[in-house]
N, C-alpha and C positions, 0 to 999 in steps of 0.2 A: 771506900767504894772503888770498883775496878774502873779499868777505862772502857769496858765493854760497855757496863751499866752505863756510864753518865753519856755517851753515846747517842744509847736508844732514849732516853730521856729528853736529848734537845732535837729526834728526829720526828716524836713524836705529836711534839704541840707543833707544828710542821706541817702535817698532815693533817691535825683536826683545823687550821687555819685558811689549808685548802676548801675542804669540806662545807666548808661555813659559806666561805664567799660566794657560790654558785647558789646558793640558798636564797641568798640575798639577793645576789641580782633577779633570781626569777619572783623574787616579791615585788621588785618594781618595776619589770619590765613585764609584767603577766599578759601582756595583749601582743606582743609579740609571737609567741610559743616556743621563743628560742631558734627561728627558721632566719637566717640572712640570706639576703637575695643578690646578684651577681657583684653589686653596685657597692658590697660592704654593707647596707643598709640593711635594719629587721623586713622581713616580706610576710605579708599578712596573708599572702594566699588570695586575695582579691582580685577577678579581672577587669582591666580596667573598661570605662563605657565609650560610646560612639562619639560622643564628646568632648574626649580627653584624646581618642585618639585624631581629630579633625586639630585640634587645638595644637598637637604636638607636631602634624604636619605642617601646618602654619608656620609654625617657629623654627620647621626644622630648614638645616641652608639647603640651597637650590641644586648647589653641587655636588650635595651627598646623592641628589634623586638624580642628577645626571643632566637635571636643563642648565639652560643657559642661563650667566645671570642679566638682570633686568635692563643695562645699558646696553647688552649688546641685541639682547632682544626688541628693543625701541628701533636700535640700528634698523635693524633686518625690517621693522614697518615701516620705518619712514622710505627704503630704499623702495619697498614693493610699492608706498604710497605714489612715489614720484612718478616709478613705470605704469601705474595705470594709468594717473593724468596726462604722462604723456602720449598715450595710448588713444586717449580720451580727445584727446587735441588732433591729434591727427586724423582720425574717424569725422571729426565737427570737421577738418580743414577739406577732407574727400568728397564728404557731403557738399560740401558748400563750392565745390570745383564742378561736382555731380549735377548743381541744379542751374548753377549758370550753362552748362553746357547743354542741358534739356530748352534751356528758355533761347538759347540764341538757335538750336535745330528747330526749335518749332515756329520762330520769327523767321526763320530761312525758308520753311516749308511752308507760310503763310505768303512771303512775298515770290516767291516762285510757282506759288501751284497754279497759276494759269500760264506756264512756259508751252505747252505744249499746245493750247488751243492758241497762244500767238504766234506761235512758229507756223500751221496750218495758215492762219489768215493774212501771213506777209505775201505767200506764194497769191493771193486774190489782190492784196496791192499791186502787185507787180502786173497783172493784168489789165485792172483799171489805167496803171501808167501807161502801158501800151497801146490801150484802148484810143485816151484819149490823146496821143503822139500821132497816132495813125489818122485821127480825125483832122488834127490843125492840118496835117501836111495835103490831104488829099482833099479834104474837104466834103468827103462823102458819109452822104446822113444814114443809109444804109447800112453799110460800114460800121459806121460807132453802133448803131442801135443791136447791130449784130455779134457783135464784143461786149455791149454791157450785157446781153440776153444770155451769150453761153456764160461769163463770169455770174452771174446770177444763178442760174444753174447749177451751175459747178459747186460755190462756196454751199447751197443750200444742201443741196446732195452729200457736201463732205458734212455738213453739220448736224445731218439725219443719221448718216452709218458711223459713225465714228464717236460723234458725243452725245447722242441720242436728241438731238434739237426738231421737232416737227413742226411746219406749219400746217392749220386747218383751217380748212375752207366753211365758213358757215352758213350761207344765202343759201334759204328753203329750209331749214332746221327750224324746229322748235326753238323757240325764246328759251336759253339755261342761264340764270344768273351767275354761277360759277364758269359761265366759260365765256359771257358772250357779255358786253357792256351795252346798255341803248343809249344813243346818240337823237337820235330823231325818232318818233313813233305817229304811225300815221293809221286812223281805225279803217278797217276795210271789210265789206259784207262776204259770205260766204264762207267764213273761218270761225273757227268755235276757240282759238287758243292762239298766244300769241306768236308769231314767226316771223325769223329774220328774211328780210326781205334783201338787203343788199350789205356788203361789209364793206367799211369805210378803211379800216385798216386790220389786216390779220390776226388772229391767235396763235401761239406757240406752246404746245407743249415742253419740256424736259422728261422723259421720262415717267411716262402716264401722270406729270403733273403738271400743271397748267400757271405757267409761269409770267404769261403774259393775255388778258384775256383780249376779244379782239370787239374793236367798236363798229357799231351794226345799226342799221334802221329797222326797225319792227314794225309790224302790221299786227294791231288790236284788233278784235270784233268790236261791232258796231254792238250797242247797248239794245236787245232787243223790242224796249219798250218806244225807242225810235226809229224798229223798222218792222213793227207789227201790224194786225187792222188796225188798231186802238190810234197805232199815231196819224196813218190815214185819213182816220175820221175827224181826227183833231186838226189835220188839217184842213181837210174840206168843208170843218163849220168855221176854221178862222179865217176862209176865202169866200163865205157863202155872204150876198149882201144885205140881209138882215143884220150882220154885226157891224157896224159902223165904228167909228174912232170916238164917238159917245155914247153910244152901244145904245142908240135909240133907233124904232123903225121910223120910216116914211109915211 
């Protein structure tokens, strides 16, 4: 046999030994179809579900996606935690500067808001002082009486234009129980309603309200069944002398 022949003879069981084995492997790997996928692995052509890819982000590192990883992420809360509380602290500490400073203004404007009606009433001390300096020295009754009448005056007038303070006069008025108090009442014929008669001490407005009412003697009507015929005649049979004190005749 030449060398050509035996040659082609050991090239060709060679080739049928090729042939063979791609046979075989797709007998046992039939669910494949022969497709690998980037990974070296058979690829079955399947896409994967919603599930698998939530699962694989999960697991995938943080740094591939670009965040931060989780210590330092904690950092970065705990820092903003602190700046809000302290944030928080300070807002409580304003407040609470805020309300002391409201409560001591309005303690201030409680014990001062009558400054201005005692600053008016010193200048009427100071009259009475004079008043009465000028009586001891000279000893004239005239004098004083004439000092206390204009300072009377005077403070009354400042206390009408200025702070709205009136007094009223009420002798000859209708009986008002909101303005007027009774003190003595006394029943009197020819009036049908009751009227003050004399005023023992004044009333005062503020400001169309009545601050201080004033006390007053009043005149009642007489009850007309004791100043009619009827009581007349009641009298003239308890005076007539058929009635006796044992109510027998003579």
């Amino acid at each position: 046999m030449s060398k050509h022949h035996r040659h082609r003879d050991e090239v060709q069981p060679a080739v049928n030994g090729a042939q063979a084995s791609p046979k075989g492997e797709n007998t046992e790997d039939s669910g494949t179809d022969g497709v690998l996928g980037q990974n070296g692995q058979p690829d079955s052509g399947r896409i994967p579900g919603d599930s698998e890819i939530q699962d694989a982000d999960l697991h995938a590192d943080p740094e591939s996606k670009g965040e931060s990883p989780p210590g330092e992420r904690i950092a970065l809360l705990e820092a903003e935690l602190a700046g809000t509380k302290d944030q928080l602290l300070r807002k409580a500490a304003d407040f609470e500067n805020f309300r002391k400073r409201m409560n001591r203004e309005k303690q201030e404007a409680i014990d001062f808001a009558n400054q201005s009606l005692l600053l008016d009433l010193i200048p009427v001390i100071d009259d009475f002082e004079r008043a009465l300096n000028s009586a001891k020295s000279s000893k004239d009754f005239t004098s004083l009486y004439e000092g206390i009448d204009m300072t009377e005056k005077r403070l009354s007038s400042q206390l009408e234009s200025k702070w709205g303070l009136k007094r009223f006069n009420s002798a000859g008025e209708p009986f008002d129980p909101n303005r007027h108090e009774a003190i003595m009442m006394e029943k009197s014929a020819g009036i049908s309603e009751p009227v003050v008669q004399e005023d023992f001490l004044k009333g005062y407005i503020l400001k169309d309200r009545v601050v201080r009412s004033s006390k007053v003697k009043v005149l009642m009507p007489e009850d007309p069944a004791e100043t009619g015929p009827e009581a007349a005649e009641n009298a003239a049979q308890a005076g007539s002398p058929g009635n006796g004190e044992n109510g027998e005749e003579k």
